[in-house]
C-alpha positions as CSV (number, residue, x, y, z in Angstrom):
1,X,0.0,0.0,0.0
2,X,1.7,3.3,-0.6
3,X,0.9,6.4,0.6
4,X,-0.4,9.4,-1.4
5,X,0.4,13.2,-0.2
6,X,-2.8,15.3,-0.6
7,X,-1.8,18.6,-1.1
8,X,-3.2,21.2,1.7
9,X,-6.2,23.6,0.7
10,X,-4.5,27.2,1.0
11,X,-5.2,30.9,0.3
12,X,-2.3,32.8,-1.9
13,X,-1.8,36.5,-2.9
14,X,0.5,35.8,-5.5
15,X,2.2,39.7,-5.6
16,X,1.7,40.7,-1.7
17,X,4.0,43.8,-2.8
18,X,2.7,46.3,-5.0
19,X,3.6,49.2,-6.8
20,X,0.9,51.8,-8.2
21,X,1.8,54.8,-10.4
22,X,0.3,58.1,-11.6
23,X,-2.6,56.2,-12.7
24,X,-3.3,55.2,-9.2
25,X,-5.1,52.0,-9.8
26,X,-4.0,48.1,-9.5
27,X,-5.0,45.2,-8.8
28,X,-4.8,42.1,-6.1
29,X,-4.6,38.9,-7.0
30,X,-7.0,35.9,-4.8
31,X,-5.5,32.6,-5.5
32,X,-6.8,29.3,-3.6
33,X,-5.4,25.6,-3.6
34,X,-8.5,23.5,-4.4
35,X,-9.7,20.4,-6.2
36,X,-10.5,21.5,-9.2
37,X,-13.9,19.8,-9.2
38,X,-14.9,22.1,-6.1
39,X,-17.8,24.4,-5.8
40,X,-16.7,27.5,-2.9
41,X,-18.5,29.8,-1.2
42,X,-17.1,31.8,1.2
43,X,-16.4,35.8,1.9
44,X,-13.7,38.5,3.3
45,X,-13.2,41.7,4.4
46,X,-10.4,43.9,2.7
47,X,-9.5,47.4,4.3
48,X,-7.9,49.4,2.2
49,X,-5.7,52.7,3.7
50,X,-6.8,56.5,4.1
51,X,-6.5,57.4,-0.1
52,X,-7.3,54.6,-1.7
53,X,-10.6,52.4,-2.5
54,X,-12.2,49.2,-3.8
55,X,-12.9,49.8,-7.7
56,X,-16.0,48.2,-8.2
57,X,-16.0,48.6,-11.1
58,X,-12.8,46.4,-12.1
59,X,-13.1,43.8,-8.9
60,X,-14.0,40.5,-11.5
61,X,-14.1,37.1,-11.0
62,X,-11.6,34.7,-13.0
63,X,-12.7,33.8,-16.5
64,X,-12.9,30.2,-15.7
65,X,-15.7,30.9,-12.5
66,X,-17.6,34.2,-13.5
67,X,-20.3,31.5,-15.2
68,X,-20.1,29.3,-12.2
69,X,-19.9,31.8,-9.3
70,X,-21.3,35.4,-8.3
71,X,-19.5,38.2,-6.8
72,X,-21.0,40.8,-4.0
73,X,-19.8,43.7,-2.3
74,X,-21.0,45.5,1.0
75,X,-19.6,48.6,1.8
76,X,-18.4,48.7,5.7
77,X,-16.8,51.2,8.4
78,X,-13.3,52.2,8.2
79,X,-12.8,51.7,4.7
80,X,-13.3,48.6,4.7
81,X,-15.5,46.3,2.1
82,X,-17.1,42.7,2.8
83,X,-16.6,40.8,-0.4
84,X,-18.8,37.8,-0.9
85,X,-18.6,35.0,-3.5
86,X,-21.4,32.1,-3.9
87,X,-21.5,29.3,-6.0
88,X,-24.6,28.6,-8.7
89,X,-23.2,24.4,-8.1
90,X,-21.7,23.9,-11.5
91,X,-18.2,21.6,-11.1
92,X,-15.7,20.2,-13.0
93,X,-14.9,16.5,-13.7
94,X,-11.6,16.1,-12.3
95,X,-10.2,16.7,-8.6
96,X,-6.7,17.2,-8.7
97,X,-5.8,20.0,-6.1
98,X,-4.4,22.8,-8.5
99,X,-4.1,26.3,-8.0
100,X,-6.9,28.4,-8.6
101,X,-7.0,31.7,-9.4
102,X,-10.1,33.2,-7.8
103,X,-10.5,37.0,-8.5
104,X,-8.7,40.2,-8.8
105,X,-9.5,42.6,-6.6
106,X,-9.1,46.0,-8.2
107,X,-7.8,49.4,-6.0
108,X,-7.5,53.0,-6.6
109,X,-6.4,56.0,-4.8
110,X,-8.9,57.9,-4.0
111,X,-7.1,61.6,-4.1
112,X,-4.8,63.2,-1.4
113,X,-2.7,60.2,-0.8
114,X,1.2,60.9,-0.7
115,X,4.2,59.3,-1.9
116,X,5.1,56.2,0.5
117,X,4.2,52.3,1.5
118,X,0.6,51.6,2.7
119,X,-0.5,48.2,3.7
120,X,-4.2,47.2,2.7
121,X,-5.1,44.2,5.2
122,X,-7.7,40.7,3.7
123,X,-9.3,39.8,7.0
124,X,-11.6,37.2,7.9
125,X,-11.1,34.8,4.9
126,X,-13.4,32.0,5.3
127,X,-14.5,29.6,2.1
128,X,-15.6,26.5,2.0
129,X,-15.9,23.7,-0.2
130,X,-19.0,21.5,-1.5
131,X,-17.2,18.7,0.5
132,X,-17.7,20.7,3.6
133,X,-14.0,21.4,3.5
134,X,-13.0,25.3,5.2
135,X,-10.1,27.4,4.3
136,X,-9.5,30.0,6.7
137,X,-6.8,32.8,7.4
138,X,-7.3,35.5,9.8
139,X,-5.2,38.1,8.3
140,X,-3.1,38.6,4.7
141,X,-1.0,42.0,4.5
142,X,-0.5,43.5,0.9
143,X,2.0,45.9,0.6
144,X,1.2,49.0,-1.9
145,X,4.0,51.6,-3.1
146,X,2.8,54.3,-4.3
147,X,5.2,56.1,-6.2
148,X,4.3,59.7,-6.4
149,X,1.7,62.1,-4.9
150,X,-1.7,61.4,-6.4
151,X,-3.9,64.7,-5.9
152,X,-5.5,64.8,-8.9
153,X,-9.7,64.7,-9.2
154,X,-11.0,63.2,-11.8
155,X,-14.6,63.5,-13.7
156,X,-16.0,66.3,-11.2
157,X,-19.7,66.5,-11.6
158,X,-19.7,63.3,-13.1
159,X,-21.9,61.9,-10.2
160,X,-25.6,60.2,-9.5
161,X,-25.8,61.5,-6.3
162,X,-26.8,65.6,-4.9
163,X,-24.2,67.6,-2.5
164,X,-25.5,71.3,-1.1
165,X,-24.5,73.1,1.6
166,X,-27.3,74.4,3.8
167,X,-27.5,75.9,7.4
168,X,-23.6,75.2,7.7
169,X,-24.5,71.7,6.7
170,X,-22.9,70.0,4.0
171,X,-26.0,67.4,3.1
172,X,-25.0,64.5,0.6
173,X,-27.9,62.4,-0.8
174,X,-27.5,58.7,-2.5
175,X,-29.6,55.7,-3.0
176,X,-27.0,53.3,-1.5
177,X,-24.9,52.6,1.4
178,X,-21.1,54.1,0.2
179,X,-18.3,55.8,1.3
180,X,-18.1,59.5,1.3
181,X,-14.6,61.3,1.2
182,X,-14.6,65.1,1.2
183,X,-11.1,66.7,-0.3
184,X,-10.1,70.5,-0.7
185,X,-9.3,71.8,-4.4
186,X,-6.2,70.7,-4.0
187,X,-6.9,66.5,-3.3
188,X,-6.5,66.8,0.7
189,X,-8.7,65.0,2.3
190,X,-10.8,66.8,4.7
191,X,-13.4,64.4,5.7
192,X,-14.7,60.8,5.5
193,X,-17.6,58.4,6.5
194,X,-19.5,55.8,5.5
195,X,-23.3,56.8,4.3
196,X,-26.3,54.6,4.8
197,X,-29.1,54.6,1.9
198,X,-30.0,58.3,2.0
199,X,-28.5,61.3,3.7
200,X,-25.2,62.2,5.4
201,X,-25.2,65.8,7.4
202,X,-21.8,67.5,7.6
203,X,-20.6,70.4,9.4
204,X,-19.0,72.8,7.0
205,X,-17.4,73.8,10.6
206,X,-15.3,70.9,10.3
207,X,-13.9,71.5,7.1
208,X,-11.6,74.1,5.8
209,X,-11.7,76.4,2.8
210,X,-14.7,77.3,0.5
211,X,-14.8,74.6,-2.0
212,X,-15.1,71.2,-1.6
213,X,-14.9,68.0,-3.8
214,X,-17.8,65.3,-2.7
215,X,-16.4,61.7,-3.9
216,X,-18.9,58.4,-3.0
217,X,-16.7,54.8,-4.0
218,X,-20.2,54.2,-6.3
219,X,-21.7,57.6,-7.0
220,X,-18.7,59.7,-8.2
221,X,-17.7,63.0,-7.9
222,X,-19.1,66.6,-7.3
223,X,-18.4,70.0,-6.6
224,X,-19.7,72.2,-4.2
225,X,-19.4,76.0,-3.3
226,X,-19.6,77.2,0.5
């Protein structure tokens, strides 16, 4: 009788160390060890640093499981998001453990962010298999270098979402749950919070200067006049 090694189920980031340029964007790579007959479900958090975001917009499942799986997000405190992907129970015919690569998960600097190393932190990582098998980690550190001041913001009044000042109350308005990041003219960030379905009061008191550059991580951006 001989003895077979099974190969341990394991979470990877395959480039923990990053390095993001003028463009400000880039992307994190999920990679799991699992049969490759295995249906997952599972979710993590992923806090990002002060300056930079989740892009929604560019987060994607692999090729070979955006027809088998579906991908959520949930906006949270502390710029952080709760990423949640489910299985629709379609599997493959073989079970070889392999590498899998599961999902990027797209960034972006947000404005106001300065040249330097930031660590963005995947918490809470808990999948599990259609076997009943879990794969956990607590915690997975991915360094990001940014490489030169990013101030710049883009596609002002390009927004689906109302900003007015009122009674010394900056009032922001959107449909959905999101965070809100107030900057100066210049790309400093002044303020930030995250916004249930509705309204967000501000006071202008709290802010400096007289104009102010409303950005929500899914309604975009506006510009508003004290």
């Amino acid at each position: 009788m001989c003895n077979v090694e099974v190969q341990p189920l394991s979470v990877e980031i395959p480039d923990s160390t990053q390095t993001i340029g003028a463009n400000g964007k880039g992307t994190i790579s999920l990679t799991l060890t699992i049969p490759s007959n295995a249906t997952v479900t599972g979710s993590f958090l992923i806090q990002f640093p002060e300056g930079i975001t989740l892009d929604e917009q560019l987060t994607v499942l692999s090729a070979q499981l955006s027809g088998n799986f579906t991908l959520s997000f949930t906006a949270e405190a502390n710029n952080t998001w709760l990423i949640t992907i489910k299985s629709n129970g379609l599997k493959s015919a073989t079970a070889t453990p392999t590498y899998t690569k599961i999902m990027d998960i797209a960034y972006k600097a947000s404005g106001g962010i300065q040249k330097g190393t930031y660590t963005a932190t995947i918490k809470n990582l808990d999948f599990t298999t259609n076997e009943g098998i879990s794969i956990k980690k607590d915690s997975i550190p991915v360094t990001i270098n940014v490489s030169q001041t990013i101030t710049a913001i883009e596609n002002i009044n390009n927004s689906s979402f109302h900003a007015y000042i009122t009674n010394n109350v900056l009032k922001v308005e959107s449909s959905q749950t999101e965070q809100i990041t107030v900057y100066s003219t210049k790309g400093v960030q002044l303020y930030t919070a995250l916004k249930s379905a509705g309204a967000i009061d501000i006071p202008v008191s709290s802010l400096r200067g007289s104009v102010y550059i409303i950005k929500g991580s899914v309604s975009g951006t506006i510009k508003v006049l004290r």
